[in-house]
GUNU-219055 format. One line per 3 residues: number of its first residue (from 1); their letters; for each residue y, z, x of C-alpha. Coordinates in nm, 3 decimals, always signed. Example, Ala and Ser with C-alpha at 12.3 -4.5 7.8 and 13.67 -1.06 7.14 Angstrom:
% residues 2
1	AS	-0.450/+0.780/+1.230 | -0.106/+0.714/+1.367
This chain:
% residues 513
1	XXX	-7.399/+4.324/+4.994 | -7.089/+4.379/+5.201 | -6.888/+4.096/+5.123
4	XXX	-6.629/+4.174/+5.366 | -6.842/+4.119/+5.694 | -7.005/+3.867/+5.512
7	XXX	-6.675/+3.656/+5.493 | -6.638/+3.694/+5.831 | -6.956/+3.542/+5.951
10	XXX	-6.929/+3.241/+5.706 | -6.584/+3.147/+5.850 | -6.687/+3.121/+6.224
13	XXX	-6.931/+2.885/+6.155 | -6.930/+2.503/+6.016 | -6.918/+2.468/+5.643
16	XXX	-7.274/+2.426/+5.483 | -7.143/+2.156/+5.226 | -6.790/+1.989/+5.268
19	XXX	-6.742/+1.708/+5.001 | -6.439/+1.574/+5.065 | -6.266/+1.266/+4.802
22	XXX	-6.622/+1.225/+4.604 | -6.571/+0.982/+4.285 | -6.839/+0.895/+4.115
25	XXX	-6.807/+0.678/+3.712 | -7.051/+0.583/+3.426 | -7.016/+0.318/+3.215
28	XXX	-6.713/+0.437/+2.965 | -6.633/+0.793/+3.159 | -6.491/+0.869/+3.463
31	XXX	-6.736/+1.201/+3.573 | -6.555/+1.288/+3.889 | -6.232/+1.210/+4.032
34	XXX	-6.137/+1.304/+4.381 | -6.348/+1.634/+4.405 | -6.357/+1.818/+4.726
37	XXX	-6.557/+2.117/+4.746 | -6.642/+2.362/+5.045 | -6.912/+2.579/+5.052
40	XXX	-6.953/+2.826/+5.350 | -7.301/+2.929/+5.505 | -7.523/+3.237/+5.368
43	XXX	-7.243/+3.274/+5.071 | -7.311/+3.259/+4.647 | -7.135/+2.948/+4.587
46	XXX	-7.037/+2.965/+4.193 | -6.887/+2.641/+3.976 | -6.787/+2.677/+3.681
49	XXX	-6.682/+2.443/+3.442 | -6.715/+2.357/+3.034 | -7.004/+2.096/+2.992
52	XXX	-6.869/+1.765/+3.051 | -6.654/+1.876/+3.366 | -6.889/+1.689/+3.623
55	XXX	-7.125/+2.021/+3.737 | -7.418/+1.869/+3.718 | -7.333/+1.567/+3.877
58	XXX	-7.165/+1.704/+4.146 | -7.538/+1.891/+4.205 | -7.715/+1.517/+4.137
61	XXX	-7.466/+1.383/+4.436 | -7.543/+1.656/+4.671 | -7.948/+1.658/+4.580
64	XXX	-7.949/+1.255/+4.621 | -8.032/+1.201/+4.242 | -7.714/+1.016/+4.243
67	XXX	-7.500/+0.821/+4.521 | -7.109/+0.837/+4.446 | -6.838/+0.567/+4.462
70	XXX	-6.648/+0.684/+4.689 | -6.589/+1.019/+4.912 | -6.791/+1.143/+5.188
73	XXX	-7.050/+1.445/+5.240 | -7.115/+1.690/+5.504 | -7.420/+1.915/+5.538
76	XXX	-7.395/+2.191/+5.845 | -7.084/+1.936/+5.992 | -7.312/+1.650/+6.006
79	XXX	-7.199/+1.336/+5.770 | -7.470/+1.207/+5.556 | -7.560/+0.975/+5.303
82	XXX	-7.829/+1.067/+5.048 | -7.994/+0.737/+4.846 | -8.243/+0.982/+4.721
85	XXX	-8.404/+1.322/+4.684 | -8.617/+1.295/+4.936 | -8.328/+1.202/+5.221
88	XXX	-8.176/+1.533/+5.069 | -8.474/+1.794/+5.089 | -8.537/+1.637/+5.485
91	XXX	-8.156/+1.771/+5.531 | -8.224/+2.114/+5.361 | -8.110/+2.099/+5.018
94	XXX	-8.310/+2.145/+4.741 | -8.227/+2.201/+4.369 | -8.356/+2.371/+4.062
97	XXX	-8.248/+2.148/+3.748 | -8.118/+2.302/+3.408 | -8.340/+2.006/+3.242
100	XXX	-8.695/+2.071/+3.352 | -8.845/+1.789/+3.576 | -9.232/+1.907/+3.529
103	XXX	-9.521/+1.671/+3.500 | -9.662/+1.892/+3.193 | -10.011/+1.731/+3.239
106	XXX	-10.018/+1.861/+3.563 | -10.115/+2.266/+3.682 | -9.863/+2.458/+3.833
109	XXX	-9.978/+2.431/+4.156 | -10.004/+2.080/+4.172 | -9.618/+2.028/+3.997
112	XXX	-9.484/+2.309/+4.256 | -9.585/+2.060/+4.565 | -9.589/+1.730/+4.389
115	XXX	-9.559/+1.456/+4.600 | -9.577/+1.716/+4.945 | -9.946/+1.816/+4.862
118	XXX	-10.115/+2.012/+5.133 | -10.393/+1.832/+5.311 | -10.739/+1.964/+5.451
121	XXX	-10.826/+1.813/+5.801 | -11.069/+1.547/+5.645 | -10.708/+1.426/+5.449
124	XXX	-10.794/+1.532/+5.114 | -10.598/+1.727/+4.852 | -10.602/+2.039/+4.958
127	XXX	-10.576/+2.248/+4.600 | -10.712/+2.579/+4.709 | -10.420/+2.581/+5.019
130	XXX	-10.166/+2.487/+4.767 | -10.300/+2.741/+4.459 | -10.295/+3.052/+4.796
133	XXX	-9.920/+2.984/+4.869 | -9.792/+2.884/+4.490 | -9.962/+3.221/+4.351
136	XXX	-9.765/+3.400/+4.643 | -9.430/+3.219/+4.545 | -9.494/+3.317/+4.215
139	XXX	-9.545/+3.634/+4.306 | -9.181/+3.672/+4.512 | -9.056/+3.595/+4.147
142	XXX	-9.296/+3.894/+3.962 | -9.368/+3.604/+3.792 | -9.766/+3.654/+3.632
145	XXX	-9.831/+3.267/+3.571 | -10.160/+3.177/+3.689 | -10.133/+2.837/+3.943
148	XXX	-10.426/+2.650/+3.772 | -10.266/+2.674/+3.418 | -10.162/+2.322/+3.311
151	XXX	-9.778/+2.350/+3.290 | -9.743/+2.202/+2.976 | -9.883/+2.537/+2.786
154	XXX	-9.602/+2.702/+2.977 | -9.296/+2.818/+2.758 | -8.943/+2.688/+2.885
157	XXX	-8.866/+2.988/+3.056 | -9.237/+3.024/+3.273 | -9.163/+2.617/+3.294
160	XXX	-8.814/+2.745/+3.441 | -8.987/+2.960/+3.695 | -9.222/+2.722/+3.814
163	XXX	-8.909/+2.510/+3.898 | -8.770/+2.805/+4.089 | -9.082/+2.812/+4.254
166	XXX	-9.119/+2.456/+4.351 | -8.782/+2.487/+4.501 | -8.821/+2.793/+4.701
169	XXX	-9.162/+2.596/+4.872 | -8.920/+2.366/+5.042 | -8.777/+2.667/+5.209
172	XXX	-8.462/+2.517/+5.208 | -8.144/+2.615/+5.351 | -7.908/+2.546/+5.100
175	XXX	-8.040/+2.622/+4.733 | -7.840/+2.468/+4.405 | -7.939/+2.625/+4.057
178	XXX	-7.841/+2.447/+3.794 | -7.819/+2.675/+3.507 | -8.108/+2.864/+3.637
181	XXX	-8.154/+3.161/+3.376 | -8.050/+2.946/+3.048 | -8.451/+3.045/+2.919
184	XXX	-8.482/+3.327/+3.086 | -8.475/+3.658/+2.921 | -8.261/+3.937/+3.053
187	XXX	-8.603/+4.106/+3.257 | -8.681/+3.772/+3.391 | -8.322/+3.686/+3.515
190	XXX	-8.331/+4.069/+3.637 | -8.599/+3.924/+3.858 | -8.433/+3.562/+3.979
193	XXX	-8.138/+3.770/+4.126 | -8.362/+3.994/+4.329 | -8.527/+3.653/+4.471
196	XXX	-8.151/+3.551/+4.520 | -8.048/+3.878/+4.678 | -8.366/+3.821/+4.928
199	XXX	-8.239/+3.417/+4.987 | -7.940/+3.512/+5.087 | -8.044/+3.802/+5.364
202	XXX	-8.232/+3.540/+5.518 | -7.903/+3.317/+5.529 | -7.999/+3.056/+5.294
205	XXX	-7.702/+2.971/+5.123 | -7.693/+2.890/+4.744 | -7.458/+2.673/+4.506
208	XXX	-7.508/+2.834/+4.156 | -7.393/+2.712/+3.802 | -7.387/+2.917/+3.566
211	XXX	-7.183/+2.932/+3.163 | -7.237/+3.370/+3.232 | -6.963/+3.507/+3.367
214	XXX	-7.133/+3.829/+3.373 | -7.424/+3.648/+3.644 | -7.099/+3.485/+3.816
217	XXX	-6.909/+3.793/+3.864 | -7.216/+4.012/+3.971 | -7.357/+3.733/+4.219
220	XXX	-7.023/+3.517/+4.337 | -6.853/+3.560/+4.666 | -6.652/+3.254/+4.585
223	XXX	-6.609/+3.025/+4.229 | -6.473/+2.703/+4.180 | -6.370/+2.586/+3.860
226	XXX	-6.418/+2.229/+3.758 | -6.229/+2.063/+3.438 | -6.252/+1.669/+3.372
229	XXX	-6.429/+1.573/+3.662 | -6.143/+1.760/+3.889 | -6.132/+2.050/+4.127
232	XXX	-5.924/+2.306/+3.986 | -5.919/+2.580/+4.196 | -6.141/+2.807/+4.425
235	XXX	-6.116/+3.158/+4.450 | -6.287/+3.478/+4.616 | -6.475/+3.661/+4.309
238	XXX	-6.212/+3.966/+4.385 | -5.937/+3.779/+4.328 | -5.982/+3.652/+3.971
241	XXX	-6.121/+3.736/+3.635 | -6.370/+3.637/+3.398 | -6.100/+3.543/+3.145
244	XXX	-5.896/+3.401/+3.428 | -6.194/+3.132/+3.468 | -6.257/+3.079/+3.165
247	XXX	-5.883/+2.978/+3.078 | -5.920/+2.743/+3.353 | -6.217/+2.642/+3.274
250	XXX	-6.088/+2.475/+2.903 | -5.718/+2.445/+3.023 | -5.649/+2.722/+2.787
253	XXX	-5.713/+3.054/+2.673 | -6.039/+3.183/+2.554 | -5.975/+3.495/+2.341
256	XXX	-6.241/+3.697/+2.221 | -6.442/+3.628/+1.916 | -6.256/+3.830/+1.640
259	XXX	-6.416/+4.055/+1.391 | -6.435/+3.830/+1.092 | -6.433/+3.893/+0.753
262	XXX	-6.749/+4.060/+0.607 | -6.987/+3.745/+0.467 | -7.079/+3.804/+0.126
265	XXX	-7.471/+3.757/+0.120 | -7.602/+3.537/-0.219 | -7.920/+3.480/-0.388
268	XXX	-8.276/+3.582/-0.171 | -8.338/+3.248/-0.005 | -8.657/+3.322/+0.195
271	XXX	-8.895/+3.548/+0.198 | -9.178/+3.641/+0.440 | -9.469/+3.881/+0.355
274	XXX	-9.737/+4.008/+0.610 | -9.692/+3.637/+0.809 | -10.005/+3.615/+1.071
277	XXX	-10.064/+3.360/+1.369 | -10.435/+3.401/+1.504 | -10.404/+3.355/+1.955
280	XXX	-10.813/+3.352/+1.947 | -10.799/+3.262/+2.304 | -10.577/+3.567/+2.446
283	XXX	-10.676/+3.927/+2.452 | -10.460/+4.026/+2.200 | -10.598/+3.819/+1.952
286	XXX	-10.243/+3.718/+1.787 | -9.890/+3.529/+1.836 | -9.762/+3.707/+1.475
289	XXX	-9.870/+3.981/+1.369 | -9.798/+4.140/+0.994 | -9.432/+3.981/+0.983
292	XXX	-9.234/+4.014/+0.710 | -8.856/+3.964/+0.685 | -8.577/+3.832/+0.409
295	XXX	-8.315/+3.611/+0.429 | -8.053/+3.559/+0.187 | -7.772/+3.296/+0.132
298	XXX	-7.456/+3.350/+0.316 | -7.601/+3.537/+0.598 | -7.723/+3.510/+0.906
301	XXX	-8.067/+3.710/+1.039 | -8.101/+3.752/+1.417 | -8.424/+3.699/+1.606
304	XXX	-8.432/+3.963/+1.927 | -8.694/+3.990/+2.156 | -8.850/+3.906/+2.549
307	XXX	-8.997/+3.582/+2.617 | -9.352/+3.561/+2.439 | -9.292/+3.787/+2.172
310	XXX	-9.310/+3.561/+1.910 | -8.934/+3.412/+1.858 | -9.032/+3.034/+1.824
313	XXX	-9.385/+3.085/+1.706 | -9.232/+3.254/+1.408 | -8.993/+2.988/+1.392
316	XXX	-9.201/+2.690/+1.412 | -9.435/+2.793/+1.157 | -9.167/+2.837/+0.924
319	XXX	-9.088/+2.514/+0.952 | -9.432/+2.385/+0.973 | -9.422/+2.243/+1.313
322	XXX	-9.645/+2.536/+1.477 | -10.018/+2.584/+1.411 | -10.146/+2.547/+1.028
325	XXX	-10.414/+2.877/+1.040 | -10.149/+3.094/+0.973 | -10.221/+3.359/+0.744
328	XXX	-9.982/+3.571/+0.470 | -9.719/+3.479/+0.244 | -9.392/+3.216/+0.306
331	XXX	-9.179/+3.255/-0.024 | -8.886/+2.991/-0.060 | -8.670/+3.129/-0.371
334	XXX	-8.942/+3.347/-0.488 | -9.231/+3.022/-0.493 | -9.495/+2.983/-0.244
337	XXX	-9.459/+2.725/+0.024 | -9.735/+2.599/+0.325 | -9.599/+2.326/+0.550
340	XXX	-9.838/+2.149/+0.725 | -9.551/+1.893/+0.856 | -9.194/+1.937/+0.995
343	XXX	-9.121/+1.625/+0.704 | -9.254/+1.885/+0.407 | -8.977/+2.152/+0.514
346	XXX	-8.720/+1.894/+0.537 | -8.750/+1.795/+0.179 | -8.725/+2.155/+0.054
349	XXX	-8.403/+2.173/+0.261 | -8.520/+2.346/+0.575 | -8.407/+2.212/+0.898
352	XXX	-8.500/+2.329/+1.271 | -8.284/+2.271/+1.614 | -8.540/+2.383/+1.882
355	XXX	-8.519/+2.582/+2.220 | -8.629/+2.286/+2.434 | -8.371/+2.009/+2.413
358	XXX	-8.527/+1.780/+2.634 | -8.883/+1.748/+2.525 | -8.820/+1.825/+2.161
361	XXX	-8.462/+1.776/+2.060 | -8.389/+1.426/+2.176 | -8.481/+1.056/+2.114
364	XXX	-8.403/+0.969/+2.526 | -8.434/+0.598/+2.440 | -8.135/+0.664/+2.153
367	XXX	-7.765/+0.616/+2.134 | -7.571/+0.895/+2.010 | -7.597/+0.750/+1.655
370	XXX	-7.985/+0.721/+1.681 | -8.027/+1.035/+1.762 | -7.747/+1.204/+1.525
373	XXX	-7.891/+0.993/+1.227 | -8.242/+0.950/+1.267 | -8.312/+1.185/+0.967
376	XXX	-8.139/+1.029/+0.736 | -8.090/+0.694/+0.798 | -8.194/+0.630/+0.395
379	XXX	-7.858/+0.669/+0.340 | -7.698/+0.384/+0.535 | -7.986/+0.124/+0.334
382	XXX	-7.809/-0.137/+0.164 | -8.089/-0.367/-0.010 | -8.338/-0.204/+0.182
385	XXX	-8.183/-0.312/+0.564 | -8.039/-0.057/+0.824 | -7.642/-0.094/+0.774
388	XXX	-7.480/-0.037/+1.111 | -7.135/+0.031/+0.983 | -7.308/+0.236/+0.736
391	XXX	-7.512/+0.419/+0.982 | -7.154/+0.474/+1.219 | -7.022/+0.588/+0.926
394	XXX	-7.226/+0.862/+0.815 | -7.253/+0.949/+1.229 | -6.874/+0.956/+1.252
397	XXX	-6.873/+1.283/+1.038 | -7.121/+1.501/+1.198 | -6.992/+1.390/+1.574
400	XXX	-6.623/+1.529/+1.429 | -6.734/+1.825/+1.255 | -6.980/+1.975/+1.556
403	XXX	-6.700/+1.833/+1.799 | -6.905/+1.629/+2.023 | -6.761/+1.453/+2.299
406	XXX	-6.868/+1.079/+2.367 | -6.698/+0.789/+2.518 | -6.805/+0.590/+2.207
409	XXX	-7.110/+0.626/+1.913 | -7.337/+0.425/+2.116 | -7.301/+0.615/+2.488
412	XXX	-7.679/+0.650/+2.577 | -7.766/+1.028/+2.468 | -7.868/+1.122/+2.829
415	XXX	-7.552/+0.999/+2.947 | -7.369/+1.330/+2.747 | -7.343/+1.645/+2.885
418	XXX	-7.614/+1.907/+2.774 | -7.338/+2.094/+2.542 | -7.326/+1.822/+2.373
421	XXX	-7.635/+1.681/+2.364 | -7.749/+1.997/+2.142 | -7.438/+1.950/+1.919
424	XXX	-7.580/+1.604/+1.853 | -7.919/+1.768/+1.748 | -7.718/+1.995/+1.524
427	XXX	-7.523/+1.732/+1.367 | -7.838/+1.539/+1.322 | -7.971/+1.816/+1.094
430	XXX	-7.650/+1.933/+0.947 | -7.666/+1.577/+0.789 | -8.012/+1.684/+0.591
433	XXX	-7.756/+1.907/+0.379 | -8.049/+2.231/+0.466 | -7.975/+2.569/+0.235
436	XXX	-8.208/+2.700/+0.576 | -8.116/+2.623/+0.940 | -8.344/+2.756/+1.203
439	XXX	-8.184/+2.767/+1.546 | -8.394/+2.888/+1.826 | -8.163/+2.988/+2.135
442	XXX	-7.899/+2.715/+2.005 | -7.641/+2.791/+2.296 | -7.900/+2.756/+2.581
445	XXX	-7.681/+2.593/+2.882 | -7.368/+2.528/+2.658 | -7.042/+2.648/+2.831
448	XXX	-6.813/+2.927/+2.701 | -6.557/+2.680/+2.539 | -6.826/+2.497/+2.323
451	XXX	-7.000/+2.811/+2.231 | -6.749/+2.953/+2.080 | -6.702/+2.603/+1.888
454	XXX	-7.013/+2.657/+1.802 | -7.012/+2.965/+1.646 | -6.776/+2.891/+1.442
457	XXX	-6.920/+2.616/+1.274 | -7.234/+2.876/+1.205 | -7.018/+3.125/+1.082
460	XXX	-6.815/+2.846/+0.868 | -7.161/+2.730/+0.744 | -7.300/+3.058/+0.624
463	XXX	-7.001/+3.121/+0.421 | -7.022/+2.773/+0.260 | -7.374/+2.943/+0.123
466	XXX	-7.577/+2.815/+0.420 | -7.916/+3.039/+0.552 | -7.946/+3.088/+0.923
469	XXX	-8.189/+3.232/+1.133 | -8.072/+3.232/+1.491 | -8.261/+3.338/+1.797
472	XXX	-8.129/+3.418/+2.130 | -8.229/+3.540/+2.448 | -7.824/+3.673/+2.510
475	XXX	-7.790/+3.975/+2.296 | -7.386/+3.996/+2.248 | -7.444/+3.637/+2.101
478	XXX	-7.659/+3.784/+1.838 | -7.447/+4.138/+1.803 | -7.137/+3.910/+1.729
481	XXX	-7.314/+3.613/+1.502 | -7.564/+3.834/+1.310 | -7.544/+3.988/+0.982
484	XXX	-7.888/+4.147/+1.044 | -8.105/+4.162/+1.334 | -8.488/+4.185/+1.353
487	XXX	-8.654/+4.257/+1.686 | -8.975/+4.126/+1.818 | -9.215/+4.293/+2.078
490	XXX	-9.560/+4.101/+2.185 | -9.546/+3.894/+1.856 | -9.526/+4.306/+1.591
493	XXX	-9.172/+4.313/+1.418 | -9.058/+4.654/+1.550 | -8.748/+4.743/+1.465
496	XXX	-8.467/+4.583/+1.190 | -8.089/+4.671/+1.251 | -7.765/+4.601/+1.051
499	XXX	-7.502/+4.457/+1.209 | -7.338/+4.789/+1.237 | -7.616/+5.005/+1.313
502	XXX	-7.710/+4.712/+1.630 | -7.673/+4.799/+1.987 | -7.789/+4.629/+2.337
505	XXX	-7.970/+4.962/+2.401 | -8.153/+5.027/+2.038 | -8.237/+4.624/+2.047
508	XXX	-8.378/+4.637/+2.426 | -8.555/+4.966/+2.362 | -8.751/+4.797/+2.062
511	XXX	-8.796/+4.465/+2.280 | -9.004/+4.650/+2.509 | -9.202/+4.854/+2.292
């Protein structure tokens, strides 16, 4: 793209989005103040900002989710006022969420034009009309997901596409992603940004958040940085730096994750011989085939591989919440172990934060104490009865030591930003006391600031004696956090590297067979 002539275009014509003075408060927290925004037509609009700096509901504003307090909004120079998503896709806008809004009972087709379904001439649902265009949106993304599969045997990243999808049938002219490629793997956001690259040489013009400053800096023309709920600054992508936006970003600079110390690995905590998952229903017959793997105390073991080769199936059956006819050996300190039940690997001291926050990480209905001690809320019992200070207490810990930010113990969970949503999870299981944590893509839509809080605590963890098994579909997360790194192609281990031996090239060329 030539951004030079395309600047000149975008400023002859009426800004696409001008928010000018938009305010908008929840109970306890202020989540923007004063924010003013311009986006131009046909241009990659990035904003950046840590979680918690008012992204997402600056999107919610703009997509009619939510109405603000005060300010005004523009789209194409016309002043409207959105009181819900609806009013908002009649003026052009439409919006891919980072938290998936699929009705899982549903097939794809049907959740891609939910609530806009096609019509024959007699009135009725028109489902082979809407399965035609849905496979041929699916298609624009190389995206292989059949349109009568029910969504809810969909993965998080297929789910993700299918939300790209359903937002690309509006055939809008101004597109927000929200964290679109947080469960994508590295082929599949390879293929979003050639549907974004086509979007924008028809002129559709597209706000995009985004934690990757490598997507930002290959995609941007502009980025605005949000911190607090406040506009910061906006700046042509030439102009700036990826460290430049992250220091604004956190109000402070972000340096790179040192080399630290060499862990010193302890006694053979798990091991894993010949582990098999039968897939009767799919040609190849298997989820996991003839895995085996070691993990000791004090270390951590990476997980690569592309989506469906196996990460979270491996994962889950590990810690007993994935299908029982598995097949092989699961060793924990040299004695046999079969979980049938998430509760059985608790009580040997196994604990699990999984890659879908939303659906399998939170308690929705929960405070932030609720869902930070619902595992072990035995030990705020006094006489058998629940002891709230107890409980706030024993809460008060984990929020400090993952650094999760909340107006008070009892904010509503949804209310938090997603960073720290997932901190909550991991504080939640951190209170369990596990010798094993399993984290499956833990940093998934967490900003640069609160990753790197985050791996810290892992690394401070594993040389307190912890076990960790981390996967992740960002590769320098796992070549900086791993002691060891296992790779995983269509559900075969392929390849094992050490930390030194480990490169994005060796991983990716075992990845894809």
């Amino acid at each position: 793209m030539n951004h030079d002539n395309h600047e000149v275009k975008k400023d002859a014509a009426p800004h696409a989005v001008c928010m000018r003075g938009i305010t908008k408060r929840f109970p306890g927290v202020v989540a923007l103040e004063d924010m003013s925004l311009d986006v131009r037509p046909g241009e990659l609009h990035a904003i950046c900002g840590e979680n918690g700096a008012g992204k997402s509901t600056l999107v919610k504003i703009l997509s009619g989710v939510y109405q603000p307090d005060g300010g005004t909004l523009e789209i194409g120079g016309e002043m409207v006022r959105f009181v819900c998503t609806r009013d908002a896709e009649h003026a052009g806008v439409a919006i891919i969420h980072q938290e998936l809004a699929l009705v899982e009972e549903l097939s794809v087709a049907a959740n891609v034009f939910l609530g806009r379904e096609k019509r024959t001439a007699l009135g009725l649902v028109d489902d082979r009309a809407m399965a035609a265009e849905c496979a041929q949106l699916l298609e624009s993304l190389e995206c292989r997901i059949a349109p009568d599969v029910r969504t809810g045997n969909l993965r998080v990243g297929d789910q993700q596409l299918v939300e790209i999808a359903k937002a690309l049938s509006l055939h809008a002219s101004i597109v927000v992603m929200d964290e679109p490629t947080s469960a994508l793997t590295e082929s599949e956001s390879a293929r979003l940004e050639r549907t974004i690259a086509k979007l924008l040489a028809r002129g559709t013009t597209i706000l995009y958040i985004s934690h990757k400053m490598g997507e930002v800096f290959r995609l941007a023309d502009r980025i605005t940085v949000l911190r607090d709920g406040r506009h910061v600054r906006t700046v042509n992508r030439a102009d700036t730096s990826p460290e430049e936006i992250t220091g604004w970003m956190v109000g402070r600079k972000i340096a790179d994750r040192p080399a630290s110390a060499p862990r010193v690995r302890g006694k053979q905590l798990l091991e894993v011989r010949n582990l098999c998952l039968p897939w009767p229903e799919h040609p190849r017959g298997y989820r996991l085939s003839d895995i085996s793997l070691s993990l000791c105390a004090g270390e951590i073991l990476g997980v690569a591989g592309l989506m469906g080769a196996g990460r979270t199936e491996l994962l889950e059956t590990l810690f007993g919440a994935g299908q029982s006819n598995w097949t092989g050996d699961i060793l924990l300190e040299g004695r046999r172990v079969r979980f049938l039940h998430p509760r059985e690997a608790c009580d040997r001291r196994i604990a699990m934060v999984s890659e879908d926050r939303k659906r399998l990480g939170l308690f929705p209905d929960l405070d932030v104490a609720g869902n930070v001690s619902v595992c072990s809320l035995h030990e705020a019992l006094y006489g058998g009865l629940l002891s709230r200070s107890g409980e706030d207490a024993l809460v008060a810990g984990s929020v400090r030591e993952t650094g999760v930010k909340t107006p008070s113990l009892h904010a509503p969970i949804m209310g938090l930003s997603g960073g720290n949503q997932q901190k909550c999870i991991i504080g939640r299981w951190l209170l369990t006391r596990p010798d094993i944590l399993l984290l499956d893509d833990p940093t998934r839509g967490i900003d640069v600031g609160a990753k790197a809080e985050l791996y810290t605590l892992i690394d401070q963890l594993c040389r307190n004696g912890m076990g960790v098994i981390l996967t992740s579909s960002e590769l320098p997360e796992l070549l900086s956090l791993a002691d060891r790194i296992i790779v995983l192609a269509e559900g075969r281990l392929t390849a094992e590297f050490s930390r030194s031996e480990a490169t994005e090239a060796k991983i990716m060329a075992a990845a894809t067979g």
